[in-house]
DSSP file (Angstrom, degrees, kcal/mol; ACC not computed):
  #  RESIDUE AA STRUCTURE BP1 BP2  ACC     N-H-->O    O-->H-N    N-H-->O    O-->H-N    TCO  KAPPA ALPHA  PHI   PSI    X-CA   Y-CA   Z-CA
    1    1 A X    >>        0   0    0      0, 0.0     4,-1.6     0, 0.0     3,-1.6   0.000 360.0 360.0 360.0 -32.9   57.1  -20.6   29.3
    2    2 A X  T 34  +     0   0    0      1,-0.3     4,-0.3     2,-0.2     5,-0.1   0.679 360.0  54.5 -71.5  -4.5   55.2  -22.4   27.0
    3    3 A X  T 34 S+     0   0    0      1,-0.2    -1,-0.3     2,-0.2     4,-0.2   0.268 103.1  61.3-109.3  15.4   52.7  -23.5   29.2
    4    4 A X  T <> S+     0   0    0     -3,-1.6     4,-2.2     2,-0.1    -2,-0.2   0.503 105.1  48.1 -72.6 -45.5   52.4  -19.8   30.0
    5    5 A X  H  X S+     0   0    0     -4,-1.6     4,-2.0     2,-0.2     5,-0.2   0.665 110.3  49.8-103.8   6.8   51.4  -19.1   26.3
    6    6 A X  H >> S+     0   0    0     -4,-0.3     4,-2.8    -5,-0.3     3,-0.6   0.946 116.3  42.3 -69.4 -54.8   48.9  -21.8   26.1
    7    7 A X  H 3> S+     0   0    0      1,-0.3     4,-1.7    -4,-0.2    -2,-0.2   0.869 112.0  52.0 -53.5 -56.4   47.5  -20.5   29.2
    8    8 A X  H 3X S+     0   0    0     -4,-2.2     4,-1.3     1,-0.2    -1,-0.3   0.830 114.3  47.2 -82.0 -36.1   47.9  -17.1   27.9
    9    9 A X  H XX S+     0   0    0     -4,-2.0     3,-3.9    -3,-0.6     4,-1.2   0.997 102.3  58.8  -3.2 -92.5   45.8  -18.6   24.5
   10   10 A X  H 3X S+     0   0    0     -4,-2.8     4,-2.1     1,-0.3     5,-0.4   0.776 107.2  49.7 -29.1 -74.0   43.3  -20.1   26.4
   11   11 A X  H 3<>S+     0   0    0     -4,-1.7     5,-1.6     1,-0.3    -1,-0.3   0.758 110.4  51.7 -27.2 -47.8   42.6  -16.1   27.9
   12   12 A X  H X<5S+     0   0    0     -3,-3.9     3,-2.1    -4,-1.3    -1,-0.3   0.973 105.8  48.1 -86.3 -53.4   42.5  -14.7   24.7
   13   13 A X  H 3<5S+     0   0    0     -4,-1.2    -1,-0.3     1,-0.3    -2,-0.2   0.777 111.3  56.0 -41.9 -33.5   40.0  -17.1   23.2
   14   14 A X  T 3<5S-     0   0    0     -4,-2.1    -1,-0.3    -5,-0.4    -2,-0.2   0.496 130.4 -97.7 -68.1  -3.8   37.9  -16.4   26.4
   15   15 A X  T < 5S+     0   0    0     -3,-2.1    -3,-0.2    -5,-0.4     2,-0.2   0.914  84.7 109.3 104.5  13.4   38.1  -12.9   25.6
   16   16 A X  S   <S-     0   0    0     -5,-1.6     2,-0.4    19,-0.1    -1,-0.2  -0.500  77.5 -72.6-133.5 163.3   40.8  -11.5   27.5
   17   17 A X        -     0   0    0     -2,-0.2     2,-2.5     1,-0.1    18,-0.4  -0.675  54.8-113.4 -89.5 143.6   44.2  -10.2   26.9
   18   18 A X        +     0   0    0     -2,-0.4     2,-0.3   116,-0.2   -10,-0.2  -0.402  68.3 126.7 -90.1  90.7   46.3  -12.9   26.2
   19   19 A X        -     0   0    0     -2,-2.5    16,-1.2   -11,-0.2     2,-0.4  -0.899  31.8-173.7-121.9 150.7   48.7  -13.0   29.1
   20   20 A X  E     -A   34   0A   0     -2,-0.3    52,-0.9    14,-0.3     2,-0.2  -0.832   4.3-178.6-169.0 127.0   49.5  -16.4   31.4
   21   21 A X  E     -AB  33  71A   0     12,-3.8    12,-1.6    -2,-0.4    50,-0.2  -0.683   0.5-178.6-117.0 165.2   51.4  -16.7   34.3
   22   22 A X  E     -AB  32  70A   0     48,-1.7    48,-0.9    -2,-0.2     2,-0.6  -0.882  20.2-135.8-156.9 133.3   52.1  -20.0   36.4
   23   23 A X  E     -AB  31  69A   0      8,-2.5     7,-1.6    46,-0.2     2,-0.6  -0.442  21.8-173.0 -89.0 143.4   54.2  -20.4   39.8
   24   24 A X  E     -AB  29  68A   0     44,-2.2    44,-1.4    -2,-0.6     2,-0.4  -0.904  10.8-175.6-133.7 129.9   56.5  -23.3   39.9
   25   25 A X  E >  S-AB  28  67A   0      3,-1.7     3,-2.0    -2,-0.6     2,-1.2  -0.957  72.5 -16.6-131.0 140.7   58.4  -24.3   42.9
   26   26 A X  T 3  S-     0   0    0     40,-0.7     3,-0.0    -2,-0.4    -2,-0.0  -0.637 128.3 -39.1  85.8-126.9   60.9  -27.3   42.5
   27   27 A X  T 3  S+     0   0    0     -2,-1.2     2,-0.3     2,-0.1    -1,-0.2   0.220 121.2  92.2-135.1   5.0   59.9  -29.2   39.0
   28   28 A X  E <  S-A   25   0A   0     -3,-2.0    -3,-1.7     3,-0.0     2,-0.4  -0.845  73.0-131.5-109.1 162.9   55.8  -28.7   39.7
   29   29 A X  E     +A   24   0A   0     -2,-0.3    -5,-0.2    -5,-0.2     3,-0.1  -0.811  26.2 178.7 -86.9 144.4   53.6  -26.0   38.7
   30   30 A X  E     +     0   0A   0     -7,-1.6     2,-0.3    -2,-0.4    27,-0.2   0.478  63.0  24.0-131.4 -36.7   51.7  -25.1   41.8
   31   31 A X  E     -A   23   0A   0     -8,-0.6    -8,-2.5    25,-0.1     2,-0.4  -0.924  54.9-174.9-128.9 135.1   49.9  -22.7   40.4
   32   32 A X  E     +A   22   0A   0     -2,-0.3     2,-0.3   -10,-0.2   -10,-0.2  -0.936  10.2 171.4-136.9 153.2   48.4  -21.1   37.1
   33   33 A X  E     -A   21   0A   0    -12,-1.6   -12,-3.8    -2,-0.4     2,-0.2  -0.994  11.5-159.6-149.3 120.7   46.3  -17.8   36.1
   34   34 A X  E     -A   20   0A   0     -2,-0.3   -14,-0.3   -14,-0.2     2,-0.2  -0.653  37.1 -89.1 -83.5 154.4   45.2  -16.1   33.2
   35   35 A X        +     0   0    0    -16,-1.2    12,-0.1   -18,-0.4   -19,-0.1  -0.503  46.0 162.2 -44.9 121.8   44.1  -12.4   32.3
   36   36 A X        +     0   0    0     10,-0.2     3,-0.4    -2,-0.2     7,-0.2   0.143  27.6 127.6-132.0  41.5   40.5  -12.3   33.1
   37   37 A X  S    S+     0   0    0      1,-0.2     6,-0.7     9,-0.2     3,-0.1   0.974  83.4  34.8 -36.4 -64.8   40.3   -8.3   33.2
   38   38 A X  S    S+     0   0    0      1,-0.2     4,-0.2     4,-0.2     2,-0.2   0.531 100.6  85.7-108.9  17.7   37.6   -8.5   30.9
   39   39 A X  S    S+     0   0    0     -3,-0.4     2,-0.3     2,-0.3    -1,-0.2  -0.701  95.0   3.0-141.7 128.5   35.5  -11.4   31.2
   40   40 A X  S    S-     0   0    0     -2,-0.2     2,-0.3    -3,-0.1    -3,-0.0  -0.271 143.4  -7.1 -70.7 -57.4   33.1  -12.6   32.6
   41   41 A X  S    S-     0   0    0     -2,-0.3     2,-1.7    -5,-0.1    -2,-0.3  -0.757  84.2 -98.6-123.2 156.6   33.1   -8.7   34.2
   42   42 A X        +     0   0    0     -2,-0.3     2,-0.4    -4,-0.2    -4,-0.2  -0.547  49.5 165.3 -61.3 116.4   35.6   -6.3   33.7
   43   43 A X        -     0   0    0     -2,-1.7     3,-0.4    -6,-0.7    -7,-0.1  -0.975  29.1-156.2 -19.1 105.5   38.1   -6.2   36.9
   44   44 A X  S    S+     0   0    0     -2,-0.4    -7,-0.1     1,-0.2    -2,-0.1   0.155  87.8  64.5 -91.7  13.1   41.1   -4.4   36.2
   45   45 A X  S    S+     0   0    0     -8,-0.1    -1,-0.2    -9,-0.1     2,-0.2   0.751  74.3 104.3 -86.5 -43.3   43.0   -6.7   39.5
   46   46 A X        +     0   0    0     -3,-0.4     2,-0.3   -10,-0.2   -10,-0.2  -0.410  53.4 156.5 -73.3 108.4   42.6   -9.8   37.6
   47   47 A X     >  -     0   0    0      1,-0.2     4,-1.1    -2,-0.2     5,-0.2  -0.552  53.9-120.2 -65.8 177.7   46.1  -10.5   36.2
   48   48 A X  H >> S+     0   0    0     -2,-0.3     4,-1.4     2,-0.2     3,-1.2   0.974 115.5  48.6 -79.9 -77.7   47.5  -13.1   35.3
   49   49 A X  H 3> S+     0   0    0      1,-0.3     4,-1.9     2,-0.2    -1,-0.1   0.723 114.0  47.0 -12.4 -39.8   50.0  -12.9   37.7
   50   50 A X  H 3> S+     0   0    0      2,-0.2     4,-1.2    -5,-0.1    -1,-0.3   0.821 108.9  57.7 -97.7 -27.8   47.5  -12.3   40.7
   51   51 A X  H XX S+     0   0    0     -3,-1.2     3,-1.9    -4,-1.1     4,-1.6   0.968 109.0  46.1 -62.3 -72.1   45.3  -15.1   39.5
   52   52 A X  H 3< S+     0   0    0     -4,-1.4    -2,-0.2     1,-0.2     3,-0.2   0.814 106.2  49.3   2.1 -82.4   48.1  -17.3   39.8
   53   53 A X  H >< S+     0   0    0     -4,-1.9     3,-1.1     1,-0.2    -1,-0.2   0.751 111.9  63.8 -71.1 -20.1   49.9  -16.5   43.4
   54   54 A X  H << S+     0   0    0     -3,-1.9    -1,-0.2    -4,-1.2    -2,-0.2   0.966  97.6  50.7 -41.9 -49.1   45.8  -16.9   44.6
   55   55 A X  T 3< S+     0   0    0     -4,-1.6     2,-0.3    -3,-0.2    -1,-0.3  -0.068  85.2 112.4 -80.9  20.2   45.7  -20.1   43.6
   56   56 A X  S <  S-     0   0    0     -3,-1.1     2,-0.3   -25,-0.1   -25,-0.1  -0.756  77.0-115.6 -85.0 133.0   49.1  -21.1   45.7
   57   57 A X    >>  -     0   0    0     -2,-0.3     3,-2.9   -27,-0.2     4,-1.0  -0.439  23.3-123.6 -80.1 148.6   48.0  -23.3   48.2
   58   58 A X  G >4 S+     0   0    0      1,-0.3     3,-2.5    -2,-0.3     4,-0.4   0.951  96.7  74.7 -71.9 -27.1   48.8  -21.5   51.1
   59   59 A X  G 34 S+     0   0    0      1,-0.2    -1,-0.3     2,-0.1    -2,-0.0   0.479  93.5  59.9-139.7  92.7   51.1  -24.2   52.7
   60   60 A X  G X4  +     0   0    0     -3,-2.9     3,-4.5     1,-0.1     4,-0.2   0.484  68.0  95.3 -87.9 -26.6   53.4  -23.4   50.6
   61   61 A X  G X<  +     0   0    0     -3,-2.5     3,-3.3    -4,-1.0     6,-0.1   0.833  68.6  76.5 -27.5 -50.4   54.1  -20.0   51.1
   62   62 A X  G 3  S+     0   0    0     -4,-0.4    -1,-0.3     1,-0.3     3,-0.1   0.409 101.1  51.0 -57.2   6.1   57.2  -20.6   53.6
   63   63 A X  G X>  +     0   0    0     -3,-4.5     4,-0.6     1,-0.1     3,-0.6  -0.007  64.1 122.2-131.0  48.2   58.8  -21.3   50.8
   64   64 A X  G X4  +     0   0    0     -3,-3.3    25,-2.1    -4,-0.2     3,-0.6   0.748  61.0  73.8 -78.2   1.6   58.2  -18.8   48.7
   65   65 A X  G 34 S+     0   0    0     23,-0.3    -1,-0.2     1,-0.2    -2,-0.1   0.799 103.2  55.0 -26.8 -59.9   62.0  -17.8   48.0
   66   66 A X  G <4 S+     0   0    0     -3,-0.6   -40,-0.7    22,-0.1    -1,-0.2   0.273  86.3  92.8 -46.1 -22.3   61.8  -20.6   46.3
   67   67 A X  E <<  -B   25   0A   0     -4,-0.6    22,-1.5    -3,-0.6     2,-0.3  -0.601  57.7-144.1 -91.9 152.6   59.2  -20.2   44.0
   68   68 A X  E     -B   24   0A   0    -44,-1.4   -44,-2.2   -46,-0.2     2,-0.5  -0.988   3.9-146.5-132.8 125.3   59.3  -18.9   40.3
   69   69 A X  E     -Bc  23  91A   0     21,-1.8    23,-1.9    -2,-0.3     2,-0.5  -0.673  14.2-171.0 -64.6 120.3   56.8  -16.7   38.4
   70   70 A X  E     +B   22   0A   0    -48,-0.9   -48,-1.7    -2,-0.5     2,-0.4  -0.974  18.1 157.4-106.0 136.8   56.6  -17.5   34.8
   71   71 A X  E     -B   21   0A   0     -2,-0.5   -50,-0.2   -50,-0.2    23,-0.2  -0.994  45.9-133.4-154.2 135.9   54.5  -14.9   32.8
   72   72 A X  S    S+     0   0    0    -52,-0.9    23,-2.7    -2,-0.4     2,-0.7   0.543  93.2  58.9 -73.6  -5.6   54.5  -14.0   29.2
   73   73 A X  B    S-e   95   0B   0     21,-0.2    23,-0.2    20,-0.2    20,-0.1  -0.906  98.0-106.9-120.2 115.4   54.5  -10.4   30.0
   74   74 A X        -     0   0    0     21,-3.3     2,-0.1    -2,-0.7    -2,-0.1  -0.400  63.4 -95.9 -50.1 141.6   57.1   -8.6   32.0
   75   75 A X        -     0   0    0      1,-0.1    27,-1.8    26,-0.1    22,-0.1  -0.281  36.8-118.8 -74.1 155.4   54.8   -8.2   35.2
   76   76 A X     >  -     0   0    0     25,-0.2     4,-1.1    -2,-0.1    -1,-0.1   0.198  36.8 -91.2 -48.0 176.5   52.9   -4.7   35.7
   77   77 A X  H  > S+     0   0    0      3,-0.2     4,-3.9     2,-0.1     5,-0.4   0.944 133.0  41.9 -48.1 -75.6   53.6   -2.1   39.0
   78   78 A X  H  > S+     0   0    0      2,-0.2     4,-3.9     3,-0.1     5,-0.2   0.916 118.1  43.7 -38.3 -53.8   50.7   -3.9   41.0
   79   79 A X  H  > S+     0   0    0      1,-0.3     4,-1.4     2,-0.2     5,-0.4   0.942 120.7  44.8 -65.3 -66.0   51.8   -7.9   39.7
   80   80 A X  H >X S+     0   0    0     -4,-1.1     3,-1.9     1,-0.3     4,-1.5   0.703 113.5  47.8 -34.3 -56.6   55.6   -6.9   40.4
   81   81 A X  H >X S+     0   0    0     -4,-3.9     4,-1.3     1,-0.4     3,-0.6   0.928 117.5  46.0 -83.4 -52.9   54.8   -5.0   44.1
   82   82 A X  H 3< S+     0   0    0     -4,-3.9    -1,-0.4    -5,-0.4     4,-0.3   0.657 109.7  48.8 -84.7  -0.1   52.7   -8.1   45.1
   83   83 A X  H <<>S+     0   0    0     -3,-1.9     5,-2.8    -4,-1.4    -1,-0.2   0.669 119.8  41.2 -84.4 -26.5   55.1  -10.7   44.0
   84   84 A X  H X<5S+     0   0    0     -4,-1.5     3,-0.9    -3,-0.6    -2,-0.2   0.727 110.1  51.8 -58.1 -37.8   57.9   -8.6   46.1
   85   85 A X  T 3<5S+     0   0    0     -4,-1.3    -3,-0.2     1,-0.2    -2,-0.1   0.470 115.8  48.8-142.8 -32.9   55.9   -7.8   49.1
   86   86 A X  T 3 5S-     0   0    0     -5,-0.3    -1,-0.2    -4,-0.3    -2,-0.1   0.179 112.1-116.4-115.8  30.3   55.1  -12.4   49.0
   87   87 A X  T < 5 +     0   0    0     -3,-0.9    -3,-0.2    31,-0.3   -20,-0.1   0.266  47.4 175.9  95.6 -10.1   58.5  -13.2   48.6
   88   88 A X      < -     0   0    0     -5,-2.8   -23,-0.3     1,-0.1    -1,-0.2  -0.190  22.7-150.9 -67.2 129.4   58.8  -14.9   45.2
   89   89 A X        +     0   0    0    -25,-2.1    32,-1.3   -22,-1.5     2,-0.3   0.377  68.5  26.4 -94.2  20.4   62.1  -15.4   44.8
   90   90 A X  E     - d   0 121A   0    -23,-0.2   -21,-1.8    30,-0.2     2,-0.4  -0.856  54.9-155.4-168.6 115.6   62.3  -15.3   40.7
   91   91 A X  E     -cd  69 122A   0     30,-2.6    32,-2.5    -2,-0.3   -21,-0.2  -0.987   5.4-163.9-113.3 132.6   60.2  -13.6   37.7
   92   92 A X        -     0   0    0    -23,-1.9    32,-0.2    -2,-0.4   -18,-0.1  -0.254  12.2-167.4 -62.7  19.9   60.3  -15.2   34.4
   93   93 A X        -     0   0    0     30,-0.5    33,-0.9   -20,-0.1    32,-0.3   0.518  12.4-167.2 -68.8 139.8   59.0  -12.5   31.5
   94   94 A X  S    S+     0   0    0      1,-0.2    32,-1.1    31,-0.2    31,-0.5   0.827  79.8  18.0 -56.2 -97.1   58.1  -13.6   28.0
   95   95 A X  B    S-e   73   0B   0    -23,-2.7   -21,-3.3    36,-0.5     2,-0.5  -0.728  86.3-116.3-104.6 137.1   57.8  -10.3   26.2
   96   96 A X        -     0   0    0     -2,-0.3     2,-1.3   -23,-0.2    39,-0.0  -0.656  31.4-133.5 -66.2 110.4   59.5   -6.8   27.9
   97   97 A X     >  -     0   0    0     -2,-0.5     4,-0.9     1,-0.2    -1,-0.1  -0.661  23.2-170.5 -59.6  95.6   56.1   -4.3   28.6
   98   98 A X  T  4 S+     0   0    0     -2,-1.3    -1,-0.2     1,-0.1    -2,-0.0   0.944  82.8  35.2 -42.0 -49.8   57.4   -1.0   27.2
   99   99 A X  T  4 S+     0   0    0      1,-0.1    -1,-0.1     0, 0.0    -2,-0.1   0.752 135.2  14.2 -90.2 -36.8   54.7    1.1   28.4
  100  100 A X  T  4 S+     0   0    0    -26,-0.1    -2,-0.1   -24,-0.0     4,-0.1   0.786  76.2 121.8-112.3 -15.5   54.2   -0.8   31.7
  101  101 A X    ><  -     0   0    0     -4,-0.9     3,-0.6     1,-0.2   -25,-0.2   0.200  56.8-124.1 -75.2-172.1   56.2   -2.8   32.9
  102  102 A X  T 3> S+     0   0    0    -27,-1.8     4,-0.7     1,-0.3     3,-0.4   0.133  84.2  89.9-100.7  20.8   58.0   -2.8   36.2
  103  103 A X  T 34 S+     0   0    0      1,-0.2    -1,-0.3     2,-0.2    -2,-0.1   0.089  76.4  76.0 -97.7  30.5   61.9   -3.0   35.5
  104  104 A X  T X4 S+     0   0    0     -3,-0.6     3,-0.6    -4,-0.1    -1,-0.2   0.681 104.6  39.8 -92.8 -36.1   61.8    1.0   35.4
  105  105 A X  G >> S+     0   0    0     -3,-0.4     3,-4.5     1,-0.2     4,-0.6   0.776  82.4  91.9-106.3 -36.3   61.6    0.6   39.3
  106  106 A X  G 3< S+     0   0    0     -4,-0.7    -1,-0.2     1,-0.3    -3,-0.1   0.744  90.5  46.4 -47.7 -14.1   63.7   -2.0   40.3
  107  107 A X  G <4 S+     0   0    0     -3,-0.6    -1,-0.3     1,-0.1    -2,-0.1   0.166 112.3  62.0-106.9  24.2   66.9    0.4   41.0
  108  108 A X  T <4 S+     0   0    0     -3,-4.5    -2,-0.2     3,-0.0    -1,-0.1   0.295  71.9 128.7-119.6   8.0   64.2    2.5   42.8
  109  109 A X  S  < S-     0   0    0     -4,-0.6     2,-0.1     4,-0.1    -3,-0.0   0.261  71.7 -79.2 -44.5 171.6   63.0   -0.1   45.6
  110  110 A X        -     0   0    0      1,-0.1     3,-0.1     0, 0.0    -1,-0.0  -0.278  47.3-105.4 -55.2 167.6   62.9    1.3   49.7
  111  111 A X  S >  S+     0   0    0      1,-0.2     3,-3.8     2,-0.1     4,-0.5   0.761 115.9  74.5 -78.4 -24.5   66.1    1.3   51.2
  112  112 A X  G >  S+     0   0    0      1,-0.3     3,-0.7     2,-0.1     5,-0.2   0.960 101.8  43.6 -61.0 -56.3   65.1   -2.0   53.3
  113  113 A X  G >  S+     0   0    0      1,-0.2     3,-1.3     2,-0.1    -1,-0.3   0.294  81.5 109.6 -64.8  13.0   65.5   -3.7   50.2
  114  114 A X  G <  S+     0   0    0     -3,-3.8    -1,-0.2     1,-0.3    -2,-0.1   0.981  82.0  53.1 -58.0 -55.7   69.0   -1.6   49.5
  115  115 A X  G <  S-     0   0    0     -3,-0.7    -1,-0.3    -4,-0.5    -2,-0.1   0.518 112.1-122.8 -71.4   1.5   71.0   -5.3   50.2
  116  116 A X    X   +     0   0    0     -3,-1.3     3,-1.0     1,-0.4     2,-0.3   0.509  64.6 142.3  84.9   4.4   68.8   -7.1   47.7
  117  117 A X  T 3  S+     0   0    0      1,-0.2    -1,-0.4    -5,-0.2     3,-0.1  -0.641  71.9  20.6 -68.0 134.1   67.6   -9.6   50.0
  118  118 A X  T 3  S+     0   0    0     -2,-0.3     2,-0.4     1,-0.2   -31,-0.3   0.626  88.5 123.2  65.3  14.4   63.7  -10.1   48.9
  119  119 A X    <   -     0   0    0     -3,-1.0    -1,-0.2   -30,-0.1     2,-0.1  -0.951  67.2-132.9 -97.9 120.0   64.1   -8.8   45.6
  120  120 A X        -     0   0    0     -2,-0.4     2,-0.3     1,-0.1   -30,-0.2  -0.406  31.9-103.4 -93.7 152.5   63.0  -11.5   43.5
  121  121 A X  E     -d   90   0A   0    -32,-1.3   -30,-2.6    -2,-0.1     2,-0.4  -0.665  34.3-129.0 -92.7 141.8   65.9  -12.0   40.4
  122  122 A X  E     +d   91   0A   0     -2,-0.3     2,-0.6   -32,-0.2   -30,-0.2  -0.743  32.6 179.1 -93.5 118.7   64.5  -10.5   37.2
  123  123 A X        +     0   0    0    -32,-2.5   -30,-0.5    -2,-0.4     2,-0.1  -0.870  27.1  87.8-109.5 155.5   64.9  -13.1   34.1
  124  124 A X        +     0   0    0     -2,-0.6   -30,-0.1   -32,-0.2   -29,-0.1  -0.294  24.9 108.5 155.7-176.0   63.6  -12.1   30.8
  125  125 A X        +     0   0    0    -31,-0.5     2,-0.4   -32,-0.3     3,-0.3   0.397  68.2 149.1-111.3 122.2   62.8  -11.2   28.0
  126  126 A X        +     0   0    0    -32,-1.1     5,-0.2   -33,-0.9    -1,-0.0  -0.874  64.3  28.1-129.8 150.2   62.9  -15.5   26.8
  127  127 A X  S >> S+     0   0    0     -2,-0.4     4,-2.6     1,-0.1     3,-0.8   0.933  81.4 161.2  54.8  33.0   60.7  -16.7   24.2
  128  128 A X  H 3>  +     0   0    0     -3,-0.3     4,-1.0     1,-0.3     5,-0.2   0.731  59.9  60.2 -31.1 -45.2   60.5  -13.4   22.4
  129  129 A X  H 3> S+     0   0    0      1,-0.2     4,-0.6     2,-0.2    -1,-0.3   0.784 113.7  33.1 -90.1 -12.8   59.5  -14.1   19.5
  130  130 A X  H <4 S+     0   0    0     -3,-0.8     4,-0.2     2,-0.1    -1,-0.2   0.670 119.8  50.5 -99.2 -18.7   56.2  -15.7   20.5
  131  131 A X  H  < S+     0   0    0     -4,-2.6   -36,-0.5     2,-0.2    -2,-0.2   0.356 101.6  62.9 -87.6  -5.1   55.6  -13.5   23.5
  132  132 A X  H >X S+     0   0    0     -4,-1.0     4,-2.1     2,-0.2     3,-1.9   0.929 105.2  47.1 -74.3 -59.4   56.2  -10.2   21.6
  133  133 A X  H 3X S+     0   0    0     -4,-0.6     4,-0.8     1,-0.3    -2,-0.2   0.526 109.1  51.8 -54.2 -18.1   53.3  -10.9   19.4
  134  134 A X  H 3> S+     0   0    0     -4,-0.2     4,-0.8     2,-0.2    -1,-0.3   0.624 111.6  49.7 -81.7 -15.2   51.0  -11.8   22.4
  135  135 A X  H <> S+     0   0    0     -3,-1.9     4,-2.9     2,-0.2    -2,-0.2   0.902 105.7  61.1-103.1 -50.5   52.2   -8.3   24.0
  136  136 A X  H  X S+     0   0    0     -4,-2.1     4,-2.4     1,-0.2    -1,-0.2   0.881 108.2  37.9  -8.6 -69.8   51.2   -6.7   20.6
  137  137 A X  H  X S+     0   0    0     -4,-0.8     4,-1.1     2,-0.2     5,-0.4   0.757 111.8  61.8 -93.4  -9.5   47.6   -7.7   20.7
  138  138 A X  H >X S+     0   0    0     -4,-0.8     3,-5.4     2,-0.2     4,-2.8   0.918 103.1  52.3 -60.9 -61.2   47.3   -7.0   24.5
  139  139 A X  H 3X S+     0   0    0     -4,-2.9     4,-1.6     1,-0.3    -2,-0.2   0.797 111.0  43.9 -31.1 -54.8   48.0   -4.0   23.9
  140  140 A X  H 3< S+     0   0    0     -4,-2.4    -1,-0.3     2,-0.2     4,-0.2   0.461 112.5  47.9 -56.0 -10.1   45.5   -3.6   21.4
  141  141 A X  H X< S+     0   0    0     -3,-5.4     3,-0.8    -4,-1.1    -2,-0.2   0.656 103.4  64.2-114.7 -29.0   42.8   -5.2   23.1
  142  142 A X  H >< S+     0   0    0     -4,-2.8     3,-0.9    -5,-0.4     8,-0.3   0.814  91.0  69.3 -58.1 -31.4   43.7   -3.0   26.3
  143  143 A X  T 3< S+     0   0    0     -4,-1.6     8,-0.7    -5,-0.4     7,-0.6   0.891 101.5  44.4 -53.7 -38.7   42.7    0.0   24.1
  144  144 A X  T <  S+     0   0    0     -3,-0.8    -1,-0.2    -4,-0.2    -2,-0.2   0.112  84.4 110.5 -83.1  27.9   38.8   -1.3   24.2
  145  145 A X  S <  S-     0   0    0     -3,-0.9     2,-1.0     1,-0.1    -3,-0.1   0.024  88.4 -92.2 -72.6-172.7   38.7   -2.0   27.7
  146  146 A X  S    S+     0   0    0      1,-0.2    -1,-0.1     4,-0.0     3,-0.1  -0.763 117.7  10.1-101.5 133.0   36.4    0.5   29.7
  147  147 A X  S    S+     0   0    0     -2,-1.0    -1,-0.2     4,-0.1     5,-0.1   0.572 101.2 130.8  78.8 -14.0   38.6    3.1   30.7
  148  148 A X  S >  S-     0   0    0      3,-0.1     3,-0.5     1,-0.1     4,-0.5  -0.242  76.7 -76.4 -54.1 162.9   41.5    1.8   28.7
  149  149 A X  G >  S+     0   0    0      1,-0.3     3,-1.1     2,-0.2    -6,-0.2   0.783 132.2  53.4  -7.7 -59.9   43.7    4.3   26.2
  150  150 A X  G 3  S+     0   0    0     -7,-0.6    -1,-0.3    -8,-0.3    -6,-0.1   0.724 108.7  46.8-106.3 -27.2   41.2    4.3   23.7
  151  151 A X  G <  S+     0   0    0     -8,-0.7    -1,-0.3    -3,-0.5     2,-0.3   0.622  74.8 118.4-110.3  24.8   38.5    5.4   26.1
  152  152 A X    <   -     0   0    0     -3,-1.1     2,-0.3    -4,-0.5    -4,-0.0  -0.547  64.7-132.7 -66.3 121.2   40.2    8.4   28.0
  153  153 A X        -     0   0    0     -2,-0.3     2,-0.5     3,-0.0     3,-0.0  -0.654  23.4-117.0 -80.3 148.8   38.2   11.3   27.2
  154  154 A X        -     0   0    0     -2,-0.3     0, 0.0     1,-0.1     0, 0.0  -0.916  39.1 -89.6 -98.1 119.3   40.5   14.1   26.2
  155  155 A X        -     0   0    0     -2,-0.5    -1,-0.1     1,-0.1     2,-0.1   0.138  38.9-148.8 -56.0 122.1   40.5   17.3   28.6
  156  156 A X              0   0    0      1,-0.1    -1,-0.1    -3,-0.0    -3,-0.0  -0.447 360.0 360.0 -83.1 177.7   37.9   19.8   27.3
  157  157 A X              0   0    0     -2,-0.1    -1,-0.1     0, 0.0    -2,-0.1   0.183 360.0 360.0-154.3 360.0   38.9   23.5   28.1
């Protein structure tokens, strides 16, 4: 996890909300991803998470039971659905998303997934206290985005 909140640093200095995921299968990292939602141009897919599982080479996939997400943010809908949907057998969360994150949904899967087979096991919240405060200024910095909170026009009538 700590080499999630360098990574997740690293983002923030660039200008980004400071999130950083990396996949590990075994004892290596195999892959790592930062937020780069908002630079160089704004792309609301770039997670951290999805930067990450790009970069996996692919073959490795067949073992992707095996593999473990570490991310300083419990993952979003989207990072959670594509991390289910390619098998990852593990997520590793820093800080609990209040407002987004995906454990709302996890006793709400398809029925195919009713025996828990392909459900990757949900670990966090670890490393709180440094991953709260990174979830803190995403938040905040997700308010200037284009189309973020803070630029939702409010329904005229």
């Amino acid at each position: 996890m700590r080499r999630a909140i360098r990574i997740a640093l690293e983002s923030e200095r660039a200008g980004n909300p400071p999130v950083g995921a990396l996949i590990v299968l075994g004892d290596s990292v195999i892959a790592e991803g930062a937020s780069s939602i908002a630079v160089p141009i704004y792309d609301p897919a770039r997670h951290a998470e999805i930067e990450a599982l790009r970069r996996v080479p692919v073959e490795l996939w067949c073992q992707s039971r095996e593999m473990t997400c570490y991310t300083t943010l419990e993952p979003c809908l989207m990072c959670f659905g594509t991390l289910l949907l390619h098998g990852v057998g593990r997520v590793v969360f820093g800080a609990t998303d209040r407002e987004g994150g995906s454990h709302a949904v996890l006793d709400h899967l398809p029925t195919y997934y009713a025996d828990g087979v392909g459900v990757p096991a949900w670990i966090g919240p670890i490393m709180s206290d440094e991953c709260d405060e990174l979830y803190e200024r995403v938040k905040a910095q997700f308010d200037r985005l284009p189309c973020g909170r803070g630029y939702q026009q409010k329904p005229t009538r």
